[in-house]
C-alpha positions, 0 to 999 in steps of 0.5 A: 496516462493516469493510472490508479492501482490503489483500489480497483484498477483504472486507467485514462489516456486523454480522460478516455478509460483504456483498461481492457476487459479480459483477466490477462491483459489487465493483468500485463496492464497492471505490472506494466503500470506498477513498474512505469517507464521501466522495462517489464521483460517477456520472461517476467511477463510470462511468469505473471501470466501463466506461472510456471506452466508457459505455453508453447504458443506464449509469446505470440499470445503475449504480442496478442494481449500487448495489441490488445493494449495498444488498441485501446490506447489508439482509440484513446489516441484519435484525436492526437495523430501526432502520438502512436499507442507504440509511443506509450506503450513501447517495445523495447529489446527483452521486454515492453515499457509503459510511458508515464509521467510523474505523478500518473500512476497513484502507487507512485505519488504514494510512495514519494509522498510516504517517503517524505512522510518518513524523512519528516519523521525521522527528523522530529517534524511530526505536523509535517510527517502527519500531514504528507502520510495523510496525503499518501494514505488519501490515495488509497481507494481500497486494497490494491488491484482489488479487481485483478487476478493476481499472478505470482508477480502482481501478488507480491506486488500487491503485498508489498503495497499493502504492507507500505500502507500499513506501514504508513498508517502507523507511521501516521499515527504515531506522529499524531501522538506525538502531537498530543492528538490522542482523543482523535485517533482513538476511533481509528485505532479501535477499528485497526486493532479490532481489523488487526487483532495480531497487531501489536503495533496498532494494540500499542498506540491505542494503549497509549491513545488510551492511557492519555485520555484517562481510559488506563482500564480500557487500556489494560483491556486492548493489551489482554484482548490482543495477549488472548490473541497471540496466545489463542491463534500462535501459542505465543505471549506479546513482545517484550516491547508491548510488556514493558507498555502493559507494565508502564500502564499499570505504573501510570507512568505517562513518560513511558507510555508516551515514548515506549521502545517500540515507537520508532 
């Protein structure tokens, strides 16, 4: 089953699409996806769908939206008499478990190619680390489950997701100034700093982006932008990191900005 969650929720078994059209089954289809060929138990489930307020009549109400599921991967399955939708989306002692193979669900192959990404990283190979996070960022249609109603658990499902896109945009960033690609990733993080104006880290790579293709004065004004920021929104002046930065600019200190505290 091909399942993408990086953006609006879409799944195919056999290229038919399977995603159910009610809010609590594509729900369950969701957290069954982002934790594939894992046990999602009952309890867990029963959080997602109805918080703290489970019904009396939950569990067989969960067995209806799990039947719900299971048609639709039936239907899918017509032409495959070999294969049962329990084969796929199995019960198991506590809970339910969703067969996927590597490589089906887009959350997934965006974690293992982000992961690789990092490990070039941390080794210096910075055309290497570029290129997979590129990659690992490419999969992502827009935030994550854009279109499902998110569950205390599907929500910080969701946010660690989209906190490791970030991570791995910056992480991309910085290995492309590493290569000397300053005047390229200029645009980009004008409009993530602009997106995230609390951001140091975005705020530090445009700095430094700047200060290397001879804009120090436009440098200086994405340092106050976001100091105004910080100041306006949290009563609180930029880190030390970002001053030393600001400080280096002003010095013209091309060694400094290149390599700053905050870059790893």
């Amino acid at each position: 089953m091909e399942i993408k969650v990086l953006g609006s929720l879409a799944a195919h078994e056999r290229g038919v699409p399977v995603v159910p059209t009610a809010a609590k089954p594509r729900q369950l289809l969701a957290l069954l996806a982002l934790h594939g060929d894992r046990v999602v138990t009952v309890p867990t489930l029963m959080e997602e769908i109805w918080g703290e307020n489970v019904p009396r009549s939950a569990s067989t109400t969960l067995q209806t939206y799990i039947l719900q599921l299971r048609r639709k991967i039936a239907a899918a399955l017509v032409d495959e008499p070999a294969l049962d939708a329990k084969d796929i989306l199995v019960t198991r002692l506590g809970g339910y478990l969703l067969r996927v193979q590597p490589g089906q669900v887009d959350a997934h192959e965006f974690e293992r190619l982000a992961d690789h990404g990092r490990a070039a990283y941390d080794v210096a190979d910075y055309r290497t680390a570029s290129d997979l996070l590129r990659r690992a960022l490419g999969l992502w249609q827009g935030p994550a489950l854009v279109d499902v109603p998110a569950g205390s658990v599907l929500e910080l499902e969701v946010l660690r997701l989209n906190e490791e896109r970030t991570t791995a945009l910056e992480r991309r960033i910085e290995s492309d100034l590493r290569l000397g690609r300053h005047a390229e990733v200029v645009p980009e993080l004008r409009v993530l700093a602009a997106r995230h104006p609390l951001h140091e880290g975005f705020c530090a790579q445009l700095m430094r982006a700047l200060h290397h293709t001879g804009g120090s004065w436009r440098a200086l004004e994405a340092y106050q932008r976001l100091r105004g920021s910080l100041v306006r929104e949290l009563g609180l002046e930029p880190s030390a990191a970002l001053r030393g930065l600001h400080q280096a600019v002003l010095a013209g200190d091309p060694d400094r900005v290149l390599h700053p505290a905050t870059a790893d």
